[in-house]
N, C-alpha and C positions, 0 to 999 in steps of 0.2 A: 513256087518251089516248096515242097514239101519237107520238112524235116522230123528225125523221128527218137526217141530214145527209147532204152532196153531195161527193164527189171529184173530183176534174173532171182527165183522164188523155189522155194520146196513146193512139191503139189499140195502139201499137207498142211501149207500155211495161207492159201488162197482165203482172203478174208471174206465175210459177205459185204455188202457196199453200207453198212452200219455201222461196223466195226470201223469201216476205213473211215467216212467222214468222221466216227468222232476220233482220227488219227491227227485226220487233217486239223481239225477244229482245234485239237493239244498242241500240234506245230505251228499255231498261231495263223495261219493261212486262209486269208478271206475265201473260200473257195468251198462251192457243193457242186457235189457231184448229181447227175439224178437220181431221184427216191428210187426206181423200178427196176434200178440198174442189177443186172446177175451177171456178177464178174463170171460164171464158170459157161452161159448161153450169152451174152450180149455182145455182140463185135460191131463194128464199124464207129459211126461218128455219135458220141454221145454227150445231149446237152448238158452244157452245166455253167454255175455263173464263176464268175469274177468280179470282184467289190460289187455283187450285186446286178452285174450287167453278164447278160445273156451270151455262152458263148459256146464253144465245147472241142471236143479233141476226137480223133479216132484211138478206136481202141480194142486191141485186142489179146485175146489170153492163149497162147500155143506153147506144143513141147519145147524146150528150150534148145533142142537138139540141131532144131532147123536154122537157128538164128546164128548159133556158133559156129554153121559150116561157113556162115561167110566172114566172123569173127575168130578163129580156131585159135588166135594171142591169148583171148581174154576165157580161153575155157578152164587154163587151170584157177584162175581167181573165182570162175562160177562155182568152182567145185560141186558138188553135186547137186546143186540146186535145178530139177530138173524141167523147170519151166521157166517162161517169159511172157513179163505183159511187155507189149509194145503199145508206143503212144505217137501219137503223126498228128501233124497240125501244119497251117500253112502261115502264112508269113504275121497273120494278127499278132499283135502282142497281147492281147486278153487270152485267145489260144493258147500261147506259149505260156505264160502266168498258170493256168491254169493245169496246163498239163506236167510244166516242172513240179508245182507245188504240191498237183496231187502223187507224181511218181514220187517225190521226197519222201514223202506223208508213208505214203506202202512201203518203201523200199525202207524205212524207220521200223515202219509195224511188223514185217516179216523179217526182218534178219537180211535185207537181200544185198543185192549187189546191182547198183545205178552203171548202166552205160550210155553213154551221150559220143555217136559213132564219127559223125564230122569232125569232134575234137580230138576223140578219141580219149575221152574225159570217163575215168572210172572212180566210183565213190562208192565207198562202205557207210552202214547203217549208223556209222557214229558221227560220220561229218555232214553226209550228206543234208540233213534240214540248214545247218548254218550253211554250207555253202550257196545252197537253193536261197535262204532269205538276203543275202549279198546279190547274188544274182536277181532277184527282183524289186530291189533299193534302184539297182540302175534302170528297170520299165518305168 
């Protein structure tokens, strides 16, 4: 089973993947991404560790347009935010570590707005790293 969460970003704030790890690296998050990674051409499954162990997430960057038709609750909280990374990973828990910590990490660095749609759990730029480091106290 797949599961997937939602960033929700200005196109103008799209970091390069340098900026982001040294995001992750200040939100304390054992967690790289890979070196080669171009958030704006890279999509699908991309490696990256957790405490050092080999792991990675799917990942991709589209208009945010598409994501909220099946979301259409959470658009006024998007507000104009007019893109989204999405993140998909399958049941590993390194996976998951990995891919909450790094959406935390972005979703801190740009301003955005975190969705996690199974719970249907929404988080702003200001709680979201402490909620993320609570949530991985329990992996």
């Amino acid at each position: 089973m797949a599961l997937e969460l939602h960033i929700f970003l200005e196109d103008s704030q799209v970091p390069t993947r340098e900026v982001w790890q040294q995001a992750i690296e200040e939100a304390g998050f054992p967690t790289v991404i890979e070196q080669t990674l171009d958030l704006r051409r890279d999509t699908g499954f991309r490696p990256t560790t957790w405490k050092e162990q080999a792991t990675g997430f799917e990942f991709y960057l589209e208009p945010a347009v598409g994501v909220l038709e099946s979301y259409p609750h959470i658009a006024e909280q998007v507000g104009s935010r007019d893109m989204c990374v999405t993140f998909r990973w399958g049941g590993d828990l390194a996976e998951c570590a990995a891919a909450i910590s790094s959406a935390a990490a972005l979703t801190k660095l740009v301003g955005g707005i975190y969705f996690y749609p199974d719970d249907d759990i929404i988080r702003t730029a200001d709680d979201v790293v402490e909620a993320t480091r609570e949530e991985l106290s329990a992996i």
